[in-house]
N, C-alpha and C positions, 0 to 999 in steps of 0.2 A: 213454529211461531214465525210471524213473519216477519221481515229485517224494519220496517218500520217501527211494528209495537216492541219488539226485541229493544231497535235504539231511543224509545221512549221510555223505557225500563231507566238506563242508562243518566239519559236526560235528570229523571226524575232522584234518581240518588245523586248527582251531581248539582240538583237543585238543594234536595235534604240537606248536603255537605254546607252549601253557600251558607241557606239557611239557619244552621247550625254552627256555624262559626261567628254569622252576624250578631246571631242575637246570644250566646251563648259563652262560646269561647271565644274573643276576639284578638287573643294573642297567638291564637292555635297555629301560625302560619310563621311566626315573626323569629324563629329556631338562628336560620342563618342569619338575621338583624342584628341577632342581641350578642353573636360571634364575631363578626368582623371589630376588628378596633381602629375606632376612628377622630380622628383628630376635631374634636369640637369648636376650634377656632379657625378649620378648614372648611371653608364655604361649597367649596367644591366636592369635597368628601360628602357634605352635609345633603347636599343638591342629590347629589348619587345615589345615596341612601335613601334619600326621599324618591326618588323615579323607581329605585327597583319594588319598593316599598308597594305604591302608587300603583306600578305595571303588575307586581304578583294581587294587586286588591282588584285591578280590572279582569286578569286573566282568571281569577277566581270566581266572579260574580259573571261576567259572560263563556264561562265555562261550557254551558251546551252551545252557545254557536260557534263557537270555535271548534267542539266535535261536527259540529254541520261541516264549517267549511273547510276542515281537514282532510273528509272525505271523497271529493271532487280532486284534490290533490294528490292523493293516496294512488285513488282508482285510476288517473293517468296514469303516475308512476308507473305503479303495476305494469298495465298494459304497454308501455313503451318498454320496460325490463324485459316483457314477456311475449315480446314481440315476432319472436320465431316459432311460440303455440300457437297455434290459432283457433286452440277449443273452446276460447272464452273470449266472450267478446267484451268490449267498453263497458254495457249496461249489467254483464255478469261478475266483470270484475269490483264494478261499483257492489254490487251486494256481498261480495266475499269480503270485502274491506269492510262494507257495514257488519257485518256479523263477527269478524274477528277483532275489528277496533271496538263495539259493542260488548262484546265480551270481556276487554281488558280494561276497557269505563267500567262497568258493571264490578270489578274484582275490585279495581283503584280505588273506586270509592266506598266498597264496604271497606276495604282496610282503611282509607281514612277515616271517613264516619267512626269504626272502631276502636284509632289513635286519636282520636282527635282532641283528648285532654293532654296528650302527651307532643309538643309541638319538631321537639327531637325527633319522636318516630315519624314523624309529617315528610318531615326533612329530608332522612332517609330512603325513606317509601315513596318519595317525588324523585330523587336520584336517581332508585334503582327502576324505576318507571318506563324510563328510556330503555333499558338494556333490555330488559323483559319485555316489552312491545316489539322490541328488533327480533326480537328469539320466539314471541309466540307469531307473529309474523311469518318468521322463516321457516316456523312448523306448518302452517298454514298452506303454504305455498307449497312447500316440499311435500304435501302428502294429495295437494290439488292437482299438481303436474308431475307427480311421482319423479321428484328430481335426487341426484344423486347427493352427496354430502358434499362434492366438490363444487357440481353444478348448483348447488343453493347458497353457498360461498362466492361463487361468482356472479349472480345474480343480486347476491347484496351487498356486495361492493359496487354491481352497475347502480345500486337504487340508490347507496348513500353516495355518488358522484352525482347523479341526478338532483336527489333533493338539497344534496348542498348546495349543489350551483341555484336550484329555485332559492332555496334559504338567501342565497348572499343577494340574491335579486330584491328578495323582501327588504333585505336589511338594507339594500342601497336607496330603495324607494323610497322607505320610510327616515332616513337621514336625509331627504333628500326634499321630503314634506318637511321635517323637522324645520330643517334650515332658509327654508322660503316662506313657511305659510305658518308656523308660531313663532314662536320668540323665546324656545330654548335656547339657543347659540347665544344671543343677546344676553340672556341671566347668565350663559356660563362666562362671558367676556365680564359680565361686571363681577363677576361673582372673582375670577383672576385680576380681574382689576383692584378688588377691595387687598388682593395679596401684598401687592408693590405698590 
């Protein structure tokens, strides 16, 4: 099959998911919400709760482009980790990322789709998401460039140095849009201010 209809497969349960939560279960995501305890006369807590709230209902509903644009990120990675192979190139390493991040969309979201009256296992199953992508990942790779168990050790410590450092770039950006160009900082100054 080939790596686009593969990550349309993907797309498509990822859509089902959305769709299935919107119209059906709408509290299927709200697991860690109804856990933290929070102070109801704390404005600031209240703010908080409402953006993680807000940010998990956007990252849910634009869920396939953010598979899009993960993948252009990935496929650098890669290549920059994998920089002393030289049996694959940029536009090969793009399709190994499409078919192995295609493949653990495709699992993610049958398991959700299959928990999805259960918002606990949601919970869970978003946790261990991470760990398991790093690990099908590093099978990937390790059987791509028949690397040693040390050398795939060290290869992905170079990748999670790398995309951290992209990460903290994101994250500086976007605090950096916050505080110029809406007027979050502003609600959160009044929101301190209603404190004292």
């Amino acid at each position: 099959m080939n790596p686009i209809s593969y990550f349309t497969i993907a797309v498509f349960l990822g859509g089902l998911f959305f769709f299935l939560v919107q119209k059906f279960f709408p509290t299927a995501m709200d697991f860690q919400f109804t856990q933290m305890t929070s102070d109801k006369s704390d404005p600031s807590q209240q703010m908080g709760l409402e953006f993680g709230k807000k940010f998990q209902d956007i990252t849910v509903e634009y869920q396939s482009l953010f598979y899009l644009a993960m993948l252009p990120f990935l496929s650098l990675i890669s290549r920059v980790v994998f920089y002393n192979k030289k049996q694959f190139n940029l536009s090969e390493h793009f399709v190994i990322n499409m078919y192995a991040y295609t493949q653990m969309s495709i699992l993610v979201n049958i398991l959700y789709i299959a928990s999805i009256w259960n918002s606990q296992w949601i919970y869970y199953l978003s946790m261990s998401n991470v760990i398991t992508l790093v690990l099908y990942f590093s099978y990937v790779y390790k059987k791509a460039f028949q690397l040693s168990f040390k050398q795939i050790l060290l290869k992905l410590l170079l990748f999670l140095v790398i995309f951290g450092i992209l990460f903290l770039g994101i994250i500086i950006c976007a605090v950096i849009y916050l505080a110029f160009f809406t007027d979050t900082f502003k609600n959160l100054k009044d929101a301190q201010a209603m404190l004292y």
